[in-house]
N, CA and C atoms as an extended XYZ file, in Angstrom:
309
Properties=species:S:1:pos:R:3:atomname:S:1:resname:S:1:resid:I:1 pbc="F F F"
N       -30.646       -7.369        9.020 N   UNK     1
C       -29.383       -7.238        8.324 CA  UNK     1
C       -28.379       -6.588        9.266 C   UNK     1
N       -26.684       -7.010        9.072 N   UNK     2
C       -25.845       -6.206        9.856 CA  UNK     2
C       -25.713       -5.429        9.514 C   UNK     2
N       -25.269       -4.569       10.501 N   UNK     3
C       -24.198       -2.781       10.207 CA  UNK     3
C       -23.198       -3.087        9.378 C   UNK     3
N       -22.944       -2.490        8.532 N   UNK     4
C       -22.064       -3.221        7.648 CA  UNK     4
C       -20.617       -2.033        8.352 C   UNK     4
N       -19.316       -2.130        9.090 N   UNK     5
C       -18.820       -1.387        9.767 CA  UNK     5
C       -18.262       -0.076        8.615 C   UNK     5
N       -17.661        1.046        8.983 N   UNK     6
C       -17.567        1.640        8.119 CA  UNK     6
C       -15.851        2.520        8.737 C   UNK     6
N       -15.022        3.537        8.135 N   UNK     7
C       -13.793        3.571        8.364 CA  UNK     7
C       -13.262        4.825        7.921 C   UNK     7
N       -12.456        5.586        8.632 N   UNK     8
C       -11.950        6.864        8.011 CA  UNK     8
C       -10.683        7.020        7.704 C   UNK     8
N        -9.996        7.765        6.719 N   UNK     9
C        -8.492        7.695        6.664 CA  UNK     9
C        -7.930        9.292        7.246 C   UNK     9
N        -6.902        9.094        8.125 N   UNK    10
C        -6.395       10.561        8.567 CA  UNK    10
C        -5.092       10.392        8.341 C   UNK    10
N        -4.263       11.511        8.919 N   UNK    11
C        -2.734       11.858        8.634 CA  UNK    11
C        -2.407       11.429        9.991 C   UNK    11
N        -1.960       10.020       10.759 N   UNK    12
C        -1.423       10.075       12.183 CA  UNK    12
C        -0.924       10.500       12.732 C   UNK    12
N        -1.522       10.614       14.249 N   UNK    13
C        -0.736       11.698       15.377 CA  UNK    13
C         0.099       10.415       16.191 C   UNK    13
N         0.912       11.634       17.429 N   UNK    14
C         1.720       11.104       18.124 CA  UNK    14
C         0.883        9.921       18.931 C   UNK    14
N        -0.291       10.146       19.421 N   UNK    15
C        -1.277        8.906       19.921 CA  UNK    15
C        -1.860        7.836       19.579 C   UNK    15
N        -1.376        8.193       17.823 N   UNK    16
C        -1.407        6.855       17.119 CA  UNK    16
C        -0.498        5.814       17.464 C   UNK    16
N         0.845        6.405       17.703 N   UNK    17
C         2.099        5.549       17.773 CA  UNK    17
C         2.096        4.054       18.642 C   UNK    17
N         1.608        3.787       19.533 N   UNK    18
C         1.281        2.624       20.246 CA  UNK    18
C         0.363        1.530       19.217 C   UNK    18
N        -0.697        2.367       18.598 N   UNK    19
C        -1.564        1.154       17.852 CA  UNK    19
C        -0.686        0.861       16.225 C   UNK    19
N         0.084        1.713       15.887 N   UNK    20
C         1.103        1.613       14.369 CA  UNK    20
C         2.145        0.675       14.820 C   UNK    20
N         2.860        1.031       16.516 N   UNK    21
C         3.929       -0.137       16.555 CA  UNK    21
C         3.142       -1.608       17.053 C   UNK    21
N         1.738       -1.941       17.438 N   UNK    22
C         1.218       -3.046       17.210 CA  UNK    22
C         0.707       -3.369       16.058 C   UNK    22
N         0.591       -2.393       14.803 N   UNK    23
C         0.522       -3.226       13.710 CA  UNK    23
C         1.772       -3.593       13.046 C   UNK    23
N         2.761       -2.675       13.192 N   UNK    24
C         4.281       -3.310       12.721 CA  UNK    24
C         4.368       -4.895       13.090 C   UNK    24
N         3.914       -5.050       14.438 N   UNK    25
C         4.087       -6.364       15.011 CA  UNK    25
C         3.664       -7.312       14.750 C   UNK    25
N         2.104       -7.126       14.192 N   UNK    26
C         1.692       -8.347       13.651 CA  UNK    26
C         2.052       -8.193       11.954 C   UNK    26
N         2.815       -7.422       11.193 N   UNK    27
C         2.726       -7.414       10.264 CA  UNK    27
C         4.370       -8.202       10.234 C   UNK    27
N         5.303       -7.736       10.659 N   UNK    28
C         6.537       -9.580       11.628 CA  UNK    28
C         5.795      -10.557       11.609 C   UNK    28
N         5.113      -10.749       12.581 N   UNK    29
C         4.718      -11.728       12.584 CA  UNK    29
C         3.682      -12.718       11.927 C   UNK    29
N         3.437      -12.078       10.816 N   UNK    30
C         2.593      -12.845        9.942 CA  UNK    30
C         2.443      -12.918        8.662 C   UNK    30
N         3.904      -12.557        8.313 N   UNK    31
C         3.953      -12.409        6.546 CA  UNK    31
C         5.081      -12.862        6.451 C   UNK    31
N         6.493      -13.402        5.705 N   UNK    32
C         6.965      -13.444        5.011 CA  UNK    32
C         8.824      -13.488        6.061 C   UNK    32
N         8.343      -11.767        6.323 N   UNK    33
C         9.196      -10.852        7.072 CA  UNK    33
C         9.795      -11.525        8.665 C   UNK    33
N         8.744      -12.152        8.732 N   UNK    34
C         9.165      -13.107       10.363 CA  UNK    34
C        10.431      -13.835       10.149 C   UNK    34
N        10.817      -14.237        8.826 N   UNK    35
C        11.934      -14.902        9.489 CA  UNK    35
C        13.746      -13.747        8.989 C   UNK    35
N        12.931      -12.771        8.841 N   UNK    36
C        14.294      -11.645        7.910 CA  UNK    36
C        13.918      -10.191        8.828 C   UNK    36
N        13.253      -10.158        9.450 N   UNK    37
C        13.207       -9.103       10.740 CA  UNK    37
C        12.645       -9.702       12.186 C   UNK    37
N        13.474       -9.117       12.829 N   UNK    38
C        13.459       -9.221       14.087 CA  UNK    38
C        11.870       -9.210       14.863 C   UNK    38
N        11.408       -9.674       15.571 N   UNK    39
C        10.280       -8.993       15.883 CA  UNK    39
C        10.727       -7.862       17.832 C   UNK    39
N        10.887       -7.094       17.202 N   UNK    40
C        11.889       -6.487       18.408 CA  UNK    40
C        10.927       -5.046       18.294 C   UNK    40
N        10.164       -4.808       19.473 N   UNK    41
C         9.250       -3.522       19.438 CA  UNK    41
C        10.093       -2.505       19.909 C   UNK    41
N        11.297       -2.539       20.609 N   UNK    42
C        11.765       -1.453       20.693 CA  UNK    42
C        12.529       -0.531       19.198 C   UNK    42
N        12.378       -1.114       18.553 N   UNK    43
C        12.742       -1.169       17.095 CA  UNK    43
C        12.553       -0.948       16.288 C   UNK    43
N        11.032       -1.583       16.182 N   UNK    44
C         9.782       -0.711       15.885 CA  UNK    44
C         9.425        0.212       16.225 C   UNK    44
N         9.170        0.526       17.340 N   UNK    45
C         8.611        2.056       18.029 CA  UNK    45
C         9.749        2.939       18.041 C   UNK    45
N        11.163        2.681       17.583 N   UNK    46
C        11.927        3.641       16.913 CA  UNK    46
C        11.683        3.872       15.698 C   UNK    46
N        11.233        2.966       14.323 N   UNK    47
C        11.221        3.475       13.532 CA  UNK    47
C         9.790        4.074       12.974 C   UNK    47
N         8.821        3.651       13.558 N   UNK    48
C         7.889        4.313       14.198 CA  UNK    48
C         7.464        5.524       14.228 C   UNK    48
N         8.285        6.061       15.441 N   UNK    49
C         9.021        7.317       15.550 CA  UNK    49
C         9.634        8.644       14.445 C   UNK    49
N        10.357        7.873       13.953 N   UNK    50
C        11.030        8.636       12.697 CA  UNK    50
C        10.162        8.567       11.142 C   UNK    50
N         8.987        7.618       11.396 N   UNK    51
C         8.156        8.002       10.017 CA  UNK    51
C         6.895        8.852       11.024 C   UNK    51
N         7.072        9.396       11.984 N   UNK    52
C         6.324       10.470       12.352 CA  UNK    52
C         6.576       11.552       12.347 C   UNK    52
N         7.929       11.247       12.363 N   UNK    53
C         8.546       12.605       12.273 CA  UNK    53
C         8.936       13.238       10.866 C   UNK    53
N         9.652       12.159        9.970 N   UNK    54
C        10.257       12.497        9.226 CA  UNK    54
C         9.104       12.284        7.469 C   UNK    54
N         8.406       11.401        7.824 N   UNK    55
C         7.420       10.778        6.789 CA  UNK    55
C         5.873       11.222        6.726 C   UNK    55
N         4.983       10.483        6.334 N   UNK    56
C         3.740       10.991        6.192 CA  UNK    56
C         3.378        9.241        6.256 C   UNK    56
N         2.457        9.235        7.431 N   UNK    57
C         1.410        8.091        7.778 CA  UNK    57
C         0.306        8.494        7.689 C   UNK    57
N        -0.497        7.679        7.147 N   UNK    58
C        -1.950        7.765        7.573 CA  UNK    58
C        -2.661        6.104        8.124 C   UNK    58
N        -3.401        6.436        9.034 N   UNK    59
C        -3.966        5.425        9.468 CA  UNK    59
C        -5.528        5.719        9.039 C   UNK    59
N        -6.211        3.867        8.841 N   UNK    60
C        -7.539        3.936        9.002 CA  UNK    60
C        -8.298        3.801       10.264 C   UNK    60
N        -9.349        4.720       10.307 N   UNK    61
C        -9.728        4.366       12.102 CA  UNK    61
C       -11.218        3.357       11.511 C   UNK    61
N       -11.671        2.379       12.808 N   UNK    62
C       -13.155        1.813       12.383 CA  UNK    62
C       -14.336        2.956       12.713 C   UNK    62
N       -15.177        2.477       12.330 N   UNK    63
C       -16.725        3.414       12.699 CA  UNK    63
C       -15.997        3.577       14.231 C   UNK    63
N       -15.274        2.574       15.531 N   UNK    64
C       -15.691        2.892       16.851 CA  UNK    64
C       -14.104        3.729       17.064 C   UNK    64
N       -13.489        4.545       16.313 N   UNK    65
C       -12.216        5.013       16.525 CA  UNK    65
C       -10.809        3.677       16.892 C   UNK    65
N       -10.972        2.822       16.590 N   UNK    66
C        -9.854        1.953       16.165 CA  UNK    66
C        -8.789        2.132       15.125 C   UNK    66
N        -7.940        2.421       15.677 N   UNK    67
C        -6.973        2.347       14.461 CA  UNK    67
C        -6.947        0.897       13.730 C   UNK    67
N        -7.241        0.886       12.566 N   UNK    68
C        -6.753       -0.694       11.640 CA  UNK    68
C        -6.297       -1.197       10.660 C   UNK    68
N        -5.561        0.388       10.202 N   UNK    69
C        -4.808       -0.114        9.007 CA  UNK    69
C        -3.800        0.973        8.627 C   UNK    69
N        -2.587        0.808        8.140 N   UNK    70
C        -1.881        2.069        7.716 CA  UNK    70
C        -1.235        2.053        7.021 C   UNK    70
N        -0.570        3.281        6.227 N   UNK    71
C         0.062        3.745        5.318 CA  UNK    71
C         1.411        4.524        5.557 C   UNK    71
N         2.491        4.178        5.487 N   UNK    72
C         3.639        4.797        5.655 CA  UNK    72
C         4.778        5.353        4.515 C   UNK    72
N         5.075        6.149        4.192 N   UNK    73
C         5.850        7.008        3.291 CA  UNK    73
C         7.007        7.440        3.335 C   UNK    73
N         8.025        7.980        2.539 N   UNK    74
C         9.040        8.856        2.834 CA  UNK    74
C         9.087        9.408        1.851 C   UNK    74
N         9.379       10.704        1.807 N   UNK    75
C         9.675       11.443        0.445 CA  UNK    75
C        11.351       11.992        1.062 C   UNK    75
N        12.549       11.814       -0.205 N   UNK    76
C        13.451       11.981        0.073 CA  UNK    76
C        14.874       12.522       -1.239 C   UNK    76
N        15.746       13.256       -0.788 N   UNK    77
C        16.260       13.338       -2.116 CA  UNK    77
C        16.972       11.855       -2.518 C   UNK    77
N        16.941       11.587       -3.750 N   UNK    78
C        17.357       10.105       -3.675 CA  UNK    78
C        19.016       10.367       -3.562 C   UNK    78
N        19.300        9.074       -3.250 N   UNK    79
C        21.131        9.083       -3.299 CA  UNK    79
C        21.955        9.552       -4.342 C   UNK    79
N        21.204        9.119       -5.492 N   UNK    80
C        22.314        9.166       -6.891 CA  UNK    80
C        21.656       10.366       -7.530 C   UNK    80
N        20.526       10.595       -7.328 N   UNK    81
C        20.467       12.119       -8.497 CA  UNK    81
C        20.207       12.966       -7.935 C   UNK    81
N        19.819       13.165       -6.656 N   UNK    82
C        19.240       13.739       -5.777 CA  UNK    82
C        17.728       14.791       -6.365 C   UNK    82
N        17.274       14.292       -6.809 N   UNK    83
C        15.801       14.161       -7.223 CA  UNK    83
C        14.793       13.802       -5.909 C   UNK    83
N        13.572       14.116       -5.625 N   UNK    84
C        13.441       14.119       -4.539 CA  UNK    84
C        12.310       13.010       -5.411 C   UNK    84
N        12.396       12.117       -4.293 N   UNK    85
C        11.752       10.368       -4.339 CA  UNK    85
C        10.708        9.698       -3.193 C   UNK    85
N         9.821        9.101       -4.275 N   UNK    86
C         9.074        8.803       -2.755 CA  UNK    86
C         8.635        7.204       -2.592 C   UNK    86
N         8.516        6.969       -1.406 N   UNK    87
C         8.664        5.556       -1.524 CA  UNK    87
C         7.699        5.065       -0.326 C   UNK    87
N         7.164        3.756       -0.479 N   UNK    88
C         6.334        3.385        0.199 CA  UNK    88
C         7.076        2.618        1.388 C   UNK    88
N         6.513        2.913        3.083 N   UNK    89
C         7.441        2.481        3.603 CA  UNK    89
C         7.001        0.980        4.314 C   UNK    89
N         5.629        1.212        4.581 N   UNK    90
C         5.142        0.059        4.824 CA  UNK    90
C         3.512        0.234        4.774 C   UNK    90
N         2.795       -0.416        4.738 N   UNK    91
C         1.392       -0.395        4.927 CA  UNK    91
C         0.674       -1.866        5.772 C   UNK    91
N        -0.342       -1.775        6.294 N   UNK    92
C        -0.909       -2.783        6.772 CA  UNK    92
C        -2.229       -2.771        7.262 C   UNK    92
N        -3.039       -4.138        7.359 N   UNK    93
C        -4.612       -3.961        7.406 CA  UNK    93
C        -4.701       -4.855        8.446 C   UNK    93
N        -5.282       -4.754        9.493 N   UNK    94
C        -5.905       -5.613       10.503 CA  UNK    94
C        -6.271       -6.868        9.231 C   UNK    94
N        -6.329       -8.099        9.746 N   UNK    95
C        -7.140       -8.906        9.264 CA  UNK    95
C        -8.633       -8.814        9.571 C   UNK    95
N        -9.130       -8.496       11.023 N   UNK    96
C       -10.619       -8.661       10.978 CA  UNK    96
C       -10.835       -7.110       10.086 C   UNK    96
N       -10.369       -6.152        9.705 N   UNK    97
C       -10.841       -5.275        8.508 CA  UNK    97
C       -10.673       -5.641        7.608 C   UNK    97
N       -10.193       -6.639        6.729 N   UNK    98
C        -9.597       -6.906        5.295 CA  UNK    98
C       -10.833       -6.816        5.006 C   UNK    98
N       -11.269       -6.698        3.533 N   UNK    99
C       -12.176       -6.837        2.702 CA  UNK    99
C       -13.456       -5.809        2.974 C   UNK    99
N       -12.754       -4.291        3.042 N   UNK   100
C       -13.975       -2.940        3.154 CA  UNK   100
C       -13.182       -2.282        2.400 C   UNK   100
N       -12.287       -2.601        1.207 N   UNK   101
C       -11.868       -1.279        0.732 CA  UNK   101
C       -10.655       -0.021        1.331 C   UNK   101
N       -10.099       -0.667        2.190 N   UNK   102
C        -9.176       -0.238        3.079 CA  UNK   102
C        -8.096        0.033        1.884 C   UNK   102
N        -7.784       -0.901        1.435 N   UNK   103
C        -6.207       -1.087        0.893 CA  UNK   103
C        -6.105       -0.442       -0.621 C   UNK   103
């Protein structure tokens, strides 16, 4: 029988940032979004950037420390009531991880 692979969820660091702006990229390029965003990585790895700074990510790593899936956030006061709001900013799953419970 196989290893069936297995996966952890953490709060991402700054050394995540390279494997989050290659999932931004395939997540352009393979949903919907390809033809209403740019696929422009400098762009990405700016905004990137600012949900590291300003947001709360978490990425999934595999059993071998791969990053392969993530979760992006903002909590913010909203515009009109200024109530503080939170909103999902993006998320995404490798395809060869889909189907372990990731999402």
């Amino acid at each position: 029988m196989a290893a069936v692979a297995t996966s952890s969820v953490r709060v991402a660091t700054e050394q995540d940032r390279t494997a989050i702006v290659q999932m931004a990229q395939h997540f352009v390029q393979q949903t919907a979004y390809t033809s209403q965003v740019p696929d422009n990585e400098e762009h990405l790895a700016r905004l990137v950037a600012q949900l590291l700074s300003l947001g709360v990510v978490l990425v999934a790593d595999d059993d071998d420390g791969t990053v392969v899936g993530m979760l992006a956030g903002l909590v913010y006061p909203h515009y009109m009531t200024g109530q503080m709001t939170a909103t999902e900013t993006a998320w995404w799953v490798e395809p060869n991880a889909r189907g372990r419970g990731l999402a």
